[in-house]
N, C-alpha and C positions, 0 to 999 in steps of 0.2 A: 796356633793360629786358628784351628775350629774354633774352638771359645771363643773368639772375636763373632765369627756366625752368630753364636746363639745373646752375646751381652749386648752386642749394638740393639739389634731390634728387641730384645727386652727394656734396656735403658730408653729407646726411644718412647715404647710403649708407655710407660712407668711418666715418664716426664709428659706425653700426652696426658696423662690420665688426672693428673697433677696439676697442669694447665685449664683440664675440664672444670676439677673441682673449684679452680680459683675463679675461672668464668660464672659458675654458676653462684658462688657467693658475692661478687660483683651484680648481678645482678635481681639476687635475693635483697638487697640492699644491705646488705651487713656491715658496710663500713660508708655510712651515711652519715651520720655528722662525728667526725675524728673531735674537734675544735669544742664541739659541747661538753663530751668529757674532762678536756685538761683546763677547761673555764670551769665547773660545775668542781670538780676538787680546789679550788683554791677558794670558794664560797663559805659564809660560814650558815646558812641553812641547811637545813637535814630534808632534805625530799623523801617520803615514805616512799610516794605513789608518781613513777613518774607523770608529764602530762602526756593526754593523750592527744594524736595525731587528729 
């Protein structure tokens, strides 16, 4: 039952930290347009460059 001491607040830690990083790629805009990719594979152009914002 010590090992429960030390796994809970390591796991809790671990899964904050995890939570941190998926905040901060939400907010990096990393998953901004999902819908462009699975539209842009089924095209038959070949984009070198994408366009720019």
């Amino acid at each position: 039952m010590n090992v429960l001491a030390f796994l809970i607040p390591i796991s809790l830690i671990l899964g904050g930290i995890g939570l941190a990083f998926f905040v901060f790629t939400v907010k990096s805009r990393q998953y901004d347009d999902p819908e462009g990719d699975a539209q842009r594979i089924l095209s038959d152009e070949y984009d070198d460059h994408p366009k720019p914002d």
